[in-house]
N, C-alpha and C positions, 0 to 999 in steps of 0.2 A: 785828349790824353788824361784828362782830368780824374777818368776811372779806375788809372793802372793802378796794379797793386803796388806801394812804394814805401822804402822808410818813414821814419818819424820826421817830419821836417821840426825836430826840437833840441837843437843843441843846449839848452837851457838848464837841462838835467845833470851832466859831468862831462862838455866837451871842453876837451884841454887844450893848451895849444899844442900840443906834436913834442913838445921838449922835455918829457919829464911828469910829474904825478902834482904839478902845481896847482893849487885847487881853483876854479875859475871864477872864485869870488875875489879873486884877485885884478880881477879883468873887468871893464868895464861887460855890463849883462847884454848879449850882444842880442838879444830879442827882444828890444828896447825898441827896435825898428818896424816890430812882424806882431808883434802877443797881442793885440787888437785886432789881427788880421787874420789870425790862427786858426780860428774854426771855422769861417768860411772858405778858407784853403782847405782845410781838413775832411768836409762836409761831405768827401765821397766815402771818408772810411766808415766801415762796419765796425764802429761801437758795441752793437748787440751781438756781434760775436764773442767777443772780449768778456762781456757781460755775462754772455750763457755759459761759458766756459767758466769765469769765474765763481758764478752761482753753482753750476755742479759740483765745482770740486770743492766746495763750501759743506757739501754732506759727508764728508767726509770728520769733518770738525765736530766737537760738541756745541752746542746753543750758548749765543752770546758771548761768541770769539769776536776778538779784537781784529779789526784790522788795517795794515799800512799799505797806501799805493803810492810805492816809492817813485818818482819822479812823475808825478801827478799831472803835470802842464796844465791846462786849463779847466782841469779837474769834470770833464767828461763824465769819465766814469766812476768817477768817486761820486760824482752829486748823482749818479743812474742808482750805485746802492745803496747810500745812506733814503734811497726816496722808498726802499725796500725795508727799512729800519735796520740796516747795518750800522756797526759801531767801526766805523771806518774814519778816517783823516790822512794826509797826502802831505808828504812833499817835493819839494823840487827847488832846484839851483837859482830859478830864475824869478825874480819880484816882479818884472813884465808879465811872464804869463799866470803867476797869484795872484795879481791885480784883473788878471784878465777874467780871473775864474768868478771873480761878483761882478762883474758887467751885467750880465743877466741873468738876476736874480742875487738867490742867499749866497753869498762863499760858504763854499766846504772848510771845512776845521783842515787846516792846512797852512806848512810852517815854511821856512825857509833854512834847506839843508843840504848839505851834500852828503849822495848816500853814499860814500865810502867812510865816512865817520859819523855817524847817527848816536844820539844822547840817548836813544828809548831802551835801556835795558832791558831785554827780558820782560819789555811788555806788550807784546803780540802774539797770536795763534795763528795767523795767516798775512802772508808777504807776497805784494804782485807788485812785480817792475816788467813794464809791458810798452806795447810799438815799439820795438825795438832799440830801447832806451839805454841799453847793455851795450850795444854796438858804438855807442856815445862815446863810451871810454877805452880811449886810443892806444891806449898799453896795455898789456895785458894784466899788470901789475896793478893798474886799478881796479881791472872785472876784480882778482882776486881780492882787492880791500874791500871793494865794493860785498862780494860775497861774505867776507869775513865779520861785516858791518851786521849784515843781515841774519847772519848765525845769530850776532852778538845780542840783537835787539829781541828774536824769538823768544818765546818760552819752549817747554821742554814739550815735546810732540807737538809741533808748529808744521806749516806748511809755506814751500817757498812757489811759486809759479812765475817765471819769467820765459822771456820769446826774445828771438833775434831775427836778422837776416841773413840770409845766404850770398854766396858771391851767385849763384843765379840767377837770385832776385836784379843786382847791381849789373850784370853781365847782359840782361835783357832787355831792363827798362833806362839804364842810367850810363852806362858808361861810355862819356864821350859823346852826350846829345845834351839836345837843350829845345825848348819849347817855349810858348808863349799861351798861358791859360787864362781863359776870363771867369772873374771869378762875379762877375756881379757889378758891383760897384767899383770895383777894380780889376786891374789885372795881374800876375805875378809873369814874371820872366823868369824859367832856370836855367841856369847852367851847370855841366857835369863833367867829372873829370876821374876816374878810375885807376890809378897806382897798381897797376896788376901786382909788382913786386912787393909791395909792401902791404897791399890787401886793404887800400884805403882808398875813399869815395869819398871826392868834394864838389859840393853845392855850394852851388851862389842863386838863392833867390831875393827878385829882387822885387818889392810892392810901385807899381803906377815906376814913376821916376826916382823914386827914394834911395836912399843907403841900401846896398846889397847885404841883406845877412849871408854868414858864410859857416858853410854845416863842413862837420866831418864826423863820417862813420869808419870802424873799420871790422871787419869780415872777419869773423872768428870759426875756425873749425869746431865741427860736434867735437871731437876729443879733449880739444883744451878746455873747452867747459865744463864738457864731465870731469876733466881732472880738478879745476879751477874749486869747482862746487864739491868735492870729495878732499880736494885740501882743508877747504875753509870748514869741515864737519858735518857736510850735509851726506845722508844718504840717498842716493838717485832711487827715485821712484817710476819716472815714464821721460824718455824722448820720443818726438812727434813730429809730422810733418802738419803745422797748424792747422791748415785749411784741411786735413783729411780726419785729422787724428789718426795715422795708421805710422809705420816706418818711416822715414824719410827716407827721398832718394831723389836722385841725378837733379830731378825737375821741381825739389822743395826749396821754394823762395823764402819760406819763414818757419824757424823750427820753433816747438814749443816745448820746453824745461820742467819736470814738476819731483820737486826733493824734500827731502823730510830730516826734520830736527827731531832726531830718536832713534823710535825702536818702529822699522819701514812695516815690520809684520801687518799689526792692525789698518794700517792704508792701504795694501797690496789685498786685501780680500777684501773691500770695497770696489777697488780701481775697474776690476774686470768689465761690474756692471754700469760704472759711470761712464771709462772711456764708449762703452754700446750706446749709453742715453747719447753723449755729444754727438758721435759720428749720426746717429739718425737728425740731431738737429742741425748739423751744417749744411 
């Protein structure tokens, strides 16, 4: 089961406890138990998707944009394109998995933050918050800070691209099962549990015998984010069904977001022929 397509196993980014918009650096880092363990659990995802997606829509941009990958975890893909000579840096909630990002090799230029209140004014051209990092934040009221964060940090024609999960994705691979993966040197145990009513999915994975880390995502409809993301001042550019780049529909497990800080004109007469490049490259 090690290949299904699945959320982010990274509560480390902005997961709350369930009661309110209390920042979770109030909490002990509950990936204290797993961020050593995280890539090798990880190692079936398509990074170079992520990757290709992100570099296309990078032409869109003029030379020598800035750029943030909010909730960065072990900083993947941040070290794939600062290796491209991007002026890229990451953060995230979690000191376990920062620390986990120089295990091997240089750490990427990456800080410890939560991105519903980010410091960086207005110093970005380009925003990815990706594996479904968005779903992390359990109220809606955070996607929104979250969002409002990210306007705040862009500069003036900036580019936001973020992705989620669908309740399809949670409906087919997670809800209510649990498995036992070897991962190599160890093994993880998950556990799943799916809240139809309240559209939230909880994980308990647990490394060899250790402490179970304990995830929660929740399900967000396409409408409320386009509203979420047109509250906070963005202009919607493209919604996607990731893995196709075309519409999404019934059978889309992860949708992909892509909004613009401005004036949408000059992005939308690029977009045509970029969304044709991805689709031939997926």
């Amino acid at each position: 089961m090690a290949q299904r397509e699945r959320p982010r196993a990274h509560i480390s980014k902005c997961l709350l406890t369930g009661k309110g918009s209390e920042p979770m650096a109030l909490h002990k880092d509950m990936f204290d138990e797993i961020a050593r363990y995280y890539d090798p659990i990880m190692a079936h995802v398509d990074y170079d998707r992520w990757f290709m997606v992100v570099t296309e829509l990078s032409a869109m941009l003029e030379p020598g944009f800035r750029h943030l990958d909010a909730a960065c975890g072990t900083g993947v893909l941040l070290k794939m394109l600062r290796r491209t000579g991007w002026r890229s840096m990451g953060i995230d909630l979690s000191h376990a998995m920062l620390r986990a990002a120089g295990k091997n090799g240089i750490a990427p230029p990456a800080a410890v933050a939560d991105m519903r209140a980010l410091p960086f004014a207005g110093a970005f051209d380009y925003v990815t918050c990706l594996f479904d990092s968005m779903n992390f934040l359990v109220a809606l009221k955070d996607v929104q800070q979250a969002l409002h964060a990210f306007y705040a940090v862009m500069a003036p024609n900036s580019l936001l691209y973020f992705d989620v999960v669908t309740e399809r994705m949670v409906q087919d691979h997670y809800a209510d099962d649990e498995w036992i993966e070897d991962n190599g040197r160890f093994t993880t145990t998950w556990r799943n549990h799916y809240d139809h009513k309240r559209k939230v999915i909880i994980c308990d994975i647990r490394v060899n015998t250790g402490r179970a880390c304990h995830l929660i995502e929740r399900i967000y409809r396409r409408e409320q984010l386009e509203h979420a993301a047109t509250k906070a001042g963005f202009r919607l550019l493209h919604v996607c069904d990731a893995h196709a780049w075309r519409p999404p529909t019934k059978k889309t497990v992860r949708m992909d977001f892509l909004a613009v800080k401005g004036d949408p004109g000059p992005f939308r007469k690029q977009l045509k022929a970029i969304c044709t490049r991805i689709r031939k490259r997926l």
